[in-house]
matplotlib code that plots the C-alpha trace (Angstrom):
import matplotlib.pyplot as plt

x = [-17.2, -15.9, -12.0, -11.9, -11.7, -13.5, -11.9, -14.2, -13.7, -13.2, -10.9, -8.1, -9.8, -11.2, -9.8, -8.8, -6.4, -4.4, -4.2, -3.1, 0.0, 0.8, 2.8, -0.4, -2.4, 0.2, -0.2, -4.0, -4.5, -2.9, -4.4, -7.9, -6.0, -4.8, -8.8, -10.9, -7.8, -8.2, -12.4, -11.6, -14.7, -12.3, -10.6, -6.8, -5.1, -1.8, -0.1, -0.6, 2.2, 1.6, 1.7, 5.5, 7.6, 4.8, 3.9, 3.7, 1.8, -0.9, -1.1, -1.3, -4.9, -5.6, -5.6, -7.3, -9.9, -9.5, -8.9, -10.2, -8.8, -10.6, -9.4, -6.8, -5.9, -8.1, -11.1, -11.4, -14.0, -17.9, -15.8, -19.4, -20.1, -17.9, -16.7, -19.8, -18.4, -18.1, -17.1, -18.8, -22.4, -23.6, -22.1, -21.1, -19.6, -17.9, -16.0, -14.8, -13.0, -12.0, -10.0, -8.9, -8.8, -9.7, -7.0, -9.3, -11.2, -15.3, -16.7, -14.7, -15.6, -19.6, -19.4, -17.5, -20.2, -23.3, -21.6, -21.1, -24.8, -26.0, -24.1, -25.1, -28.6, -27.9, -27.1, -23.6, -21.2, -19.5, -15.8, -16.3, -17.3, -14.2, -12.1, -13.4, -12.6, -9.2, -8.9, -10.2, -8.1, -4.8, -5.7, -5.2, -6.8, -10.2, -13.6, -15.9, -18.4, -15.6, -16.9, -19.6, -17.5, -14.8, -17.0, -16.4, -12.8, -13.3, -15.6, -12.6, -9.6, -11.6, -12.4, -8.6, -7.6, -10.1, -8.9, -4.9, -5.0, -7.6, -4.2, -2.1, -3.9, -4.5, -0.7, -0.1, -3.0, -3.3, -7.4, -8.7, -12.5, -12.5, -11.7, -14.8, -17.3, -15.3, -15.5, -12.4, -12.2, -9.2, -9.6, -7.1, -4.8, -4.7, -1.8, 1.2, 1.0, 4.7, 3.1, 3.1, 1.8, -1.2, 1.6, 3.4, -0.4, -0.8, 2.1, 1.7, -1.7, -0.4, 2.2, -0.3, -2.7, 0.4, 1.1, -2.5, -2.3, 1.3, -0.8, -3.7, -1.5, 0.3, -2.6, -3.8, -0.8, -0.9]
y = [2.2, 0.0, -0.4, 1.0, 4.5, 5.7, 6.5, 7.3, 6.0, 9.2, 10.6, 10.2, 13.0, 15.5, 18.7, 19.4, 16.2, 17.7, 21.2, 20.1, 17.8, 14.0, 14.6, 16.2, 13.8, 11.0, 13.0, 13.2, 9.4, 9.2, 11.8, 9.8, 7.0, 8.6, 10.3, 6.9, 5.4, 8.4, 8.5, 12.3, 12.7, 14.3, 16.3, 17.0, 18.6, 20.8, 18.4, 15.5, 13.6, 13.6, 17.2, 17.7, 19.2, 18.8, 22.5, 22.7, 20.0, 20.7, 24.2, 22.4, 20.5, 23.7, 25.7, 22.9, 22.9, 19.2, 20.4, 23.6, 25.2, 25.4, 26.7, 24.2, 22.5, 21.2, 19.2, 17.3, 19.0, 17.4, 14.7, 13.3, 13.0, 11.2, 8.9, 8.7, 7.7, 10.0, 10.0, 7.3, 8.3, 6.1, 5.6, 2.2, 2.8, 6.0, 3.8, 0.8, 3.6, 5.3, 2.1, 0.9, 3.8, 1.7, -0.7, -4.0, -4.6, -3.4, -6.6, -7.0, -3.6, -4.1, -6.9, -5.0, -2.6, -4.4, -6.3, -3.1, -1.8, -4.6, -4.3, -0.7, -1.6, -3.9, -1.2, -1.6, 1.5, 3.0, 3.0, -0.9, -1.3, 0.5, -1.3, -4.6, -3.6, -3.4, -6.6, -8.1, -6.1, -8.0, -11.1, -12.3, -15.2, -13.8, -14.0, -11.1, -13.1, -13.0, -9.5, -9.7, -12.4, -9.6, -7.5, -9.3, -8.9, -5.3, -4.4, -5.7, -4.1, -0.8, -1.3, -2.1, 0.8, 2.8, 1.0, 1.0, 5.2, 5.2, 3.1, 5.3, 8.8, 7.3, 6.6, 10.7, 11.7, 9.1, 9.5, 5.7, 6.3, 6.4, 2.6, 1.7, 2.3, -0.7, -2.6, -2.1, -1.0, -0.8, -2.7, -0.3, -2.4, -2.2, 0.0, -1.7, -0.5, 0.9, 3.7, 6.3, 9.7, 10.6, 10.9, 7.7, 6.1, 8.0, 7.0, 3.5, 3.9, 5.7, 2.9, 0.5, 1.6, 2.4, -1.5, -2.3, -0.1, -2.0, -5.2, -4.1, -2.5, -6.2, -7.9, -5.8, -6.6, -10.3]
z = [-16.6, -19.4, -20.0, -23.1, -24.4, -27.7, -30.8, -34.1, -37.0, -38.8, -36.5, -38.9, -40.9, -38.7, -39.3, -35.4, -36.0, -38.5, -37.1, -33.6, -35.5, -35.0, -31.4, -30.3, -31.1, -29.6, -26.1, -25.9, -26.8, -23.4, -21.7, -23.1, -20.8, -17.7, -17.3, -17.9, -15.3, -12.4, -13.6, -14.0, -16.3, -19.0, -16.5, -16.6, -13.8, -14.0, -12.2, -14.0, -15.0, -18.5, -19.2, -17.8, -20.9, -23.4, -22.8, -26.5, -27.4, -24.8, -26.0, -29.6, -28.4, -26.7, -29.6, -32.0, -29.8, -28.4, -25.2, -23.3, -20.3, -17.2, -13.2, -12.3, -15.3, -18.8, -20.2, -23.0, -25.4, -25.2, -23.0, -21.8, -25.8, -26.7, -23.8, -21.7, -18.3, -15.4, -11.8, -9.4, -8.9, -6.2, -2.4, -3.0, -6.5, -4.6, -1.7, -4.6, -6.1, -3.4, -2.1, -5.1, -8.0, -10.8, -10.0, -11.1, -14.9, -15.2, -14.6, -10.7, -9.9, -11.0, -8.5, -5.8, -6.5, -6.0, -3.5, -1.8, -2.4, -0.6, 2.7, 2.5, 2.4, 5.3, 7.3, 7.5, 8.2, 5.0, 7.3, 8.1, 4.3, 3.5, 6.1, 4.8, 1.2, 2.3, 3.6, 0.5, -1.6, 0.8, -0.2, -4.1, -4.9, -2.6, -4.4, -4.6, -2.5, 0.5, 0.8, 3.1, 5.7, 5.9, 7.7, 10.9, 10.6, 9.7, 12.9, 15.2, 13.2, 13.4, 17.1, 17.4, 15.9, 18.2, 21.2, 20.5, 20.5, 23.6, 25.0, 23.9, 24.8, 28.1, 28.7, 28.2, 29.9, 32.5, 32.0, 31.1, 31.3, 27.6, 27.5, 29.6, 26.6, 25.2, 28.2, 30.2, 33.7, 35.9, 38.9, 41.4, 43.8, 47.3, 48.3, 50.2, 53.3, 53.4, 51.7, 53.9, 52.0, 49.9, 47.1, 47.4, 46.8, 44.0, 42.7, 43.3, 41.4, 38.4, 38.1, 38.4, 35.7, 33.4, 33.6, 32.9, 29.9, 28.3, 28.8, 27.0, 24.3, 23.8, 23.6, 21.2, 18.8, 19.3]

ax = plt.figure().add_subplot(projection="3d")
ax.plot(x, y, z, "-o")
ax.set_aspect("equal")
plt.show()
């Protein structure tokens, strides 16, 4: 979607200009803005930040027919017209902006895009894609071609993540079969033979594997 939004050359003269007044007019310029910037498709919200305390104006476009009002907030009239973008068709168009919202110019996100396309097409899971996005989006002087070597980084970070709250689920539940499907398995100590009871044994054990789970959990973070 480019940059720029689309102003006609006649727009000085059209007879919903003058009717909806020069503040009007000041307030939908922006709200031309804030849609190509969210890729709302023309759409304006009730909540968006623009329309606090210009309940007149907006009624002012309303009434001039610039804007009509729809469930949940406005549209900008033949908005598809006129403008000619809309929402993120494609999956990998779809997670570019989800990460980043618009944040970089048309021609970064076409190359994030097709970038994108191509790890999809690779076979590579939309949350690692997303994952690696993020690490690319860390790191300011990275290329677009970085892309594809971040998904390494991204596999582990997301099996990190997965890991750290298998840790931390096992040290309320005391249940660590979960972390053998990433390859861990607790080797139990021989009890002390102090131990007299079935319960001091089980204690001992349950001690045991709580250490083995603070271990994992540091290594994790280093």
């Amino acid at each position: 979607m480019a940059d720029w939004g689309r102003i006609h050359r006649h727009l000085h003269k059209h007879p919903k200009v003058g009717e909806a007044g020069l503040a009007a007019m000041g307030l939908w310029t922006l709200l031309i803005s804030w849609s190509r910037d969210n890729r709302t498709s023309g759409f304006i919200p009730d909540d968006c930040p623009l329309l606090t305390e210009h309940d007149e104006e907006t009624d002012q476009l309303v009434q001039s027919g610039l804007l009509d009002r729809v469930p949940g907030g406005y549209t900008f009239h033949d908005w598809d017209e006129h403008n000619g973008d809309s929402r993120p068709r494609t999956t990998a168009a779809r997670l570019v902006f989800d990460v980043f919202g618009g944040r970089y110019p048309e021609s970064v996100e076409r190359s994030l895009i097709s970038k994108v396309g191509e790890l999809l097409e690779e076979g590579q899971e939309k949350h690692v894609i997303t994952e690696a996005l993020k690490i690319w989006g860390a790191k300011p002087e990275a290329t677009v071609g970085l892309l594809p070597f971040l998904i390494v980084d991204a596999i582990r970070a997301n099996k990190n993540n997965n890991l750290d709250k298998l840790i931390r689920d096992a040290l309320e539940t005391n249940d660590i079969t979960p972390l053998r499907r990433f390859g861990y398995w607790f080797e139990y100590p021989s009890a002390p033979l102090h131990l007299k009871t079935a319960g001091e044994v089980t204690e001992f054990m349950v001690a045991a594997q709580r250490e083995w789970l603070l271990r994992l959990q540091k290594e994790l973070d280093w």
